[in-house]
Legacy VTK file of the C-alpha trace (Angstrom):
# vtk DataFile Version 3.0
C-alpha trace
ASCII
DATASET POLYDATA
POINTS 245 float
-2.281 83.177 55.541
-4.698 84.163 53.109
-8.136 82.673 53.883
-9.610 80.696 50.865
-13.633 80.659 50.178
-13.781 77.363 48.916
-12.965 76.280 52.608
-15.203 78.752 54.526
-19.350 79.150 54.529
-20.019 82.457 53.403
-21.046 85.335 56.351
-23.954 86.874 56.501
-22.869 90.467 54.938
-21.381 88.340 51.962
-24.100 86.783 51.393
-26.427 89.781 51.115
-23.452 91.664 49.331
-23.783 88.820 46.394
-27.453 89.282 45.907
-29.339 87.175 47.988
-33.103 88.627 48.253
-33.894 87.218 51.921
-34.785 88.416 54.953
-32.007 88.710 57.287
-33.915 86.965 60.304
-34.515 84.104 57.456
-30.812 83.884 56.736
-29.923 83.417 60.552
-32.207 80.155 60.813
-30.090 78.659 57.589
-26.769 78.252 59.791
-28.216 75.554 61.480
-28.456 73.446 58.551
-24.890 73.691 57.554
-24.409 71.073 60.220
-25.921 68.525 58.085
-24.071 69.492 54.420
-24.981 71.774 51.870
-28.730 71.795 51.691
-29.663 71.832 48.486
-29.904 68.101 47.858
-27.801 65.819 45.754
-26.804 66.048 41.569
-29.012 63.860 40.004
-27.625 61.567 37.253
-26.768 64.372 34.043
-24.706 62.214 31.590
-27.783 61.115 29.657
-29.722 64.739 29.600
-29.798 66.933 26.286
-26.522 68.619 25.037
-25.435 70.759 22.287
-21.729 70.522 20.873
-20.515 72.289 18.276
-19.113 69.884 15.317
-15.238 69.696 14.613
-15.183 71.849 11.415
-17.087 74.446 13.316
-14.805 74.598 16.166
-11.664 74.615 13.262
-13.631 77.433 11.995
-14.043 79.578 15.060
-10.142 79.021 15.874
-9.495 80.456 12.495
-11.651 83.432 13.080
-10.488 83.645 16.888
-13.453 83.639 17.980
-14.798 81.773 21.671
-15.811 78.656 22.920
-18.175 78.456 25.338
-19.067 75.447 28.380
-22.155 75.553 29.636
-24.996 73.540 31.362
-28.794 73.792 30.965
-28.929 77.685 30.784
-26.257 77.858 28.177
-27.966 74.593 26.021
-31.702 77.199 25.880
-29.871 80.324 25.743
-27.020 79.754 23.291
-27.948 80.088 19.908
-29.633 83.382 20.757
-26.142 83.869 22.065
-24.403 83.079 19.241
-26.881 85.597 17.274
-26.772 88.384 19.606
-22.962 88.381 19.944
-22.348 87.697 16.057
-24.805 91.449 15.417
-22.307 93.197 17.881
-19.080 92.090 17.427
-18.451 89.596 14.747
-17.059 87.109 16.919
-18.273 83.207 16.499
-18.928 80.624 19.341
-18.257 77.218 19.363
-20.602 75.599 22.327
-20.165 72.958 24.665
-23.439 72.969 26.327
-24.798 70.176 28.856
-28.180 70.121 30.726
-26.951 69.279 34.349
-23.261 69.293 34.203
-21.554 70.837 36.967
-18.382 72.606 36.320
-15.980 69.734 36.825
-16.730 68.093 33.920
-17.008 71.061 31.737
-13.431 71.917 32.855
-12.844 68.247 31.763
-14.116 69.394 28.095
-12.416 72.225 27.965
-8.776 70.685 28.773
-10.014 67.946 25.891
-10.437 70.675 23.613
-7.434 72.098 24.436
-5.580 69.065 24.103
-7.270 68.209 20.774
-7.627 71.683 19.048
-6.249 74.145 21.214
-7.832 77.411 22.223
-9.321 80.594 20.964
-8.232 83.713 22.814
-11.214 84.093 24.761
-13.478 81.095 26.505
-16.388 81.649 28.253
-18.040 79.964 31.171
-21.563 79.461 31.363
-21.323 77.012 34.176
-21.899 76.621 38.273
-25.816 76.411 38.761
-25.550 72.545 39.212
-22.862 73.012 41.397
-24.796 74.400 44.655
-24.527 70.417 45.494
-20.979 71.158 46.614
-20.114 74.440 46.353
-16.568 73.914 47.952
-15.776 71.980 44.498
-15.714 75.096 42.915
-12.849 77.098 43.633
-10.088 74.293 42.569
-12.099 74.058 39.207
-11.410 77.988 38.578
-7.862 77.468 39.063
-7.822 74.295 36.682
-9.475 76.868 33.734
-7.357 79.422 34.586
-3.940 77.046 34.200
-5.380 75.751 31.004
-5.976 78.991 29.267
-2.875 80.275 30.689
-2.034 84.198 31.454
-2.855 85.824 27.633
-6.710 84.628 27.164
-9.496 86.080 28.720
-12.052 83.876 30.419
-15.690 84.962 31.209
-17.293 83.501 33.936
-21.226 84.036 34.268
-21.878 84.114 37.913
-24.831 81.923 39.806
-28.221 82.668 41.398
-30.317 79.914 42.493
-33.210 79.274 44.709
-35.511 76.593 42.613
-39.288 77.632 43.675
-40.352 73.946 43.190
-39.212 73.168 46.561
-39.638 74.755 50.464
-38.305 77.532 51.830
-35.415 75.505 53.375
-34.353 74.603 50.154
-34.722 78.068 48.293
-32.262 79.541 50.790
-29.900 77.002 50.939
-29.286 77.187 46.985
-29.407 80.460 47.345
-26.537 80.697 50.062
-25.036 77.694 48.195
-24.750 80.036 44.806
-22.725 82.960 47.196
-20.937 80.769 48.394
-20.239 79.779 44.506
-19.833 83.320 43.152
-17.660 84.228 46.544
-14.946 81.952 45.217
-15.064 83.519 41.489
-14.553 86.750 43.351
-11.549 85.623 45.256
-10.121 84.111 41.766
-10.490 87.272 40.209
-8.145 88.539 42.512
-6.023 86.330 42.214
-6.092 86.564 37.796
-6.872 89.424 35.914
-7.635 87.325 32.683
-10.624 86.199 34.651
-13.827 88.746 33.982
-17.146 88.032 36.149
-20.569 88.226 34.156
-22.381 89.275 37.429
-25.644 87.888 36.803
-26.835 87.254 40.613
-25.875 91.283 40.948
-27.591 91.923 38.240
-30.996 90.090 39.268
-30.796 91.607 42.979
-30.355 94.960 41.771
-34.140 95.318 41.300
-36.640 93.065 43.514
-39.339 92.454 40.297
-35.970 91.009 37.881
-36.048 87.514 39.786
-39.533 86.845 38.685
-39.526 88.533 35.577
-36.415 86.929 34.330
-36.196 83.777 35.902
-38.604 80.469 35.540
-38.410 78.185 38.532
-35.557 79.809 40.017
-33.117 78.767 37.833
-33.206 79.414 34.101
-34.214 82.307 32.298
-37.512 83.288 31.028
-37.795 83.626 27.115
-37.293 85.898 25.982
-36.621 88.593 28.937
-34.644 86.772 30.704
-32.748 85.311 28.067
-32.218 89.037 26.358
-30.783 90.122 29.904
-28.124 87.481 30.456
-27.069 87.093 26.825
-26.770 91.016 26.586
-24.578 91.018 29.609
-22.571 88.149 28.420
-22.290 90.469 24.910
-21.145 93.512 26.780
-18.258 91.785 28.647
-17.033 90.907 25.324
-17.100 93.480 23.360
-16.085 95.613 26.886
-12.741 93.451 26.606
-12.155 93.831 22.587
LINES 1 246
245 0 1 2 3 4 5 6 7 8 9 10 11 12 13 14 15 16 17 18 19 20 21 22 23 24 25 26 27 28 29 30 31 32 33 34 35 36 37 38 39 40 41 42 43 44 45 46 47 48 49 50 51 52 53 54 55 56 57 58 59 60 61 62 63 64 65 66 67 68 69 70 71 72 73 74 75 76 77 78 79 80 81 82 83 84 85 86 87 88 89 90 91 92 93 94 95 96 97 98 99 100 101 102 103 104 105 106 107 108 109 110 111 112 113 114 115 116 117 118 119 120 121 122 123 124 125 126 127 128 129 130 131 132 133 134 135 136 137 138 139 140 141 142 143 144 145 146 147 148 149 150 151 152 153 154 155 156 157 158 159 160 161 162 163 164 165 166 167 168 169 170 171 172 173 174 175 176 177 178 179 180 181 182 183 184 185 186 187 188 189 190 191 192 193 194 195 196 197 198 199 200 201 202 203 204 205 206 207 208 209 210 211 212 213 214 215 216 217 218 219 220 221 222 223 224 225 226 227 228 229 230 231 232 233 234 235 236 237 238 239 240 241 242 243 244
């Protein structure tokens, strides 16, 4: 039987192989805490934080053009009107947002099946989504498979990948999120397998590639600095679009 990530803690070797900048001695000590859940802490309430959704006539508008709508959390609500810009210079294409500071991905798969329902879909969606989801990163992989039988087998979905490891809090913390986000973008990996509609933005790969980018393009861990870090993401998210054209 085929093992399933969503059901397993990530190994050591996958967890390095996804990007995470610790020392391997450091990594060892985390194991312990898996005893007592995840390690990163609990969501905090998110229904009343800042959002950004697009209006009905402009969703209309980027069906017409077939363009993409996009779910995303915090990252996506800073980062996606330089998005929009960045991606409307390359390729033409327009983005309809659903962007909420905090969400985790369940819910955004909730908006995207009420779009669906209410509008239908472009032939591309992207997901900006999985940061808040280091919580309970088991969640994850069952919400991949929901997107994936909502868009069905002739759109393409791109998924941005997670790094996390908030520098507000200890060391225990930083490497649980940081294990918790493997864990996060293991699962993407094994859906990608599994449906090759389903492109991975690797942003965690990118970040680990060079030891300065997590400092230089992240702010507390999490979202990006502006504009570096914001020009790196949203320029990867650009060329896995216009890759896929």
């Amino acid at each position: 039987m085929r093992k399933r990530f969503g059901s397993l803690k990530p190994n050591r070797r996958q967890l390095l192989l996804t990007g995470a900048v610790v020392a391997t001695s450091t990594v060892a000590a985390t194991e312990t805490a898996f005893a007592g859940g995840y390690g990163s802490g609990d969501l905090a309430p998110w229904q009343g934080l800042t959002r950004a959704i697009a209006t009905e006539a402009t969703i209309r508008t980027v069906l017409q053009r077939n363009g993409l709508f996009m779910f995303g959390d915090s990252i996506g609500l800073q980062d996606g009107k330089a998005l929009a810009t960045r991606l409307a210079a390359r390729t033409g294409d327009p983005i309809a947002v659903n962007n909420w500071s905090g969400r985790p991905t369940a819910p955004a798969v909730d908006a995207l099946a009420e779009w669906a329902q209410r509008y239908g879909l472009p032939r591309r969606i992207l997901m900006a989504t999985g940061s808040n989801d280091i919580f309970t990163p088991p969640a994850v992989a069952a919400q991949v498979e929901r997107v994936m039988d909502l868009v069905g087998g002739q759109r393409t979905v791109f998924w941005v990948n997670t790094q996390v490891a908030r520098t507000r809090y200890g060391t225990a913390t930083q490497l649980a999120d940081q294990r918790n986000s493997a864990w996060i973008n293991l699962q993407l990996s094994d859906a990608q397998r599994q449906h090759p509609n389903l492109r991975i933005v690797r942003w965690a790969e990118y970040l680990a590639a060079k030891p300065n980018r997590l400092t230089m393009y992240l702010r507390e861990g999490i979202h990006t600095t502006v504009p570096a870090g914001q020009d790196a993401r949203n320029e990867l998210i650009v060329q896995a679009i216009a890759a896929a054209k």
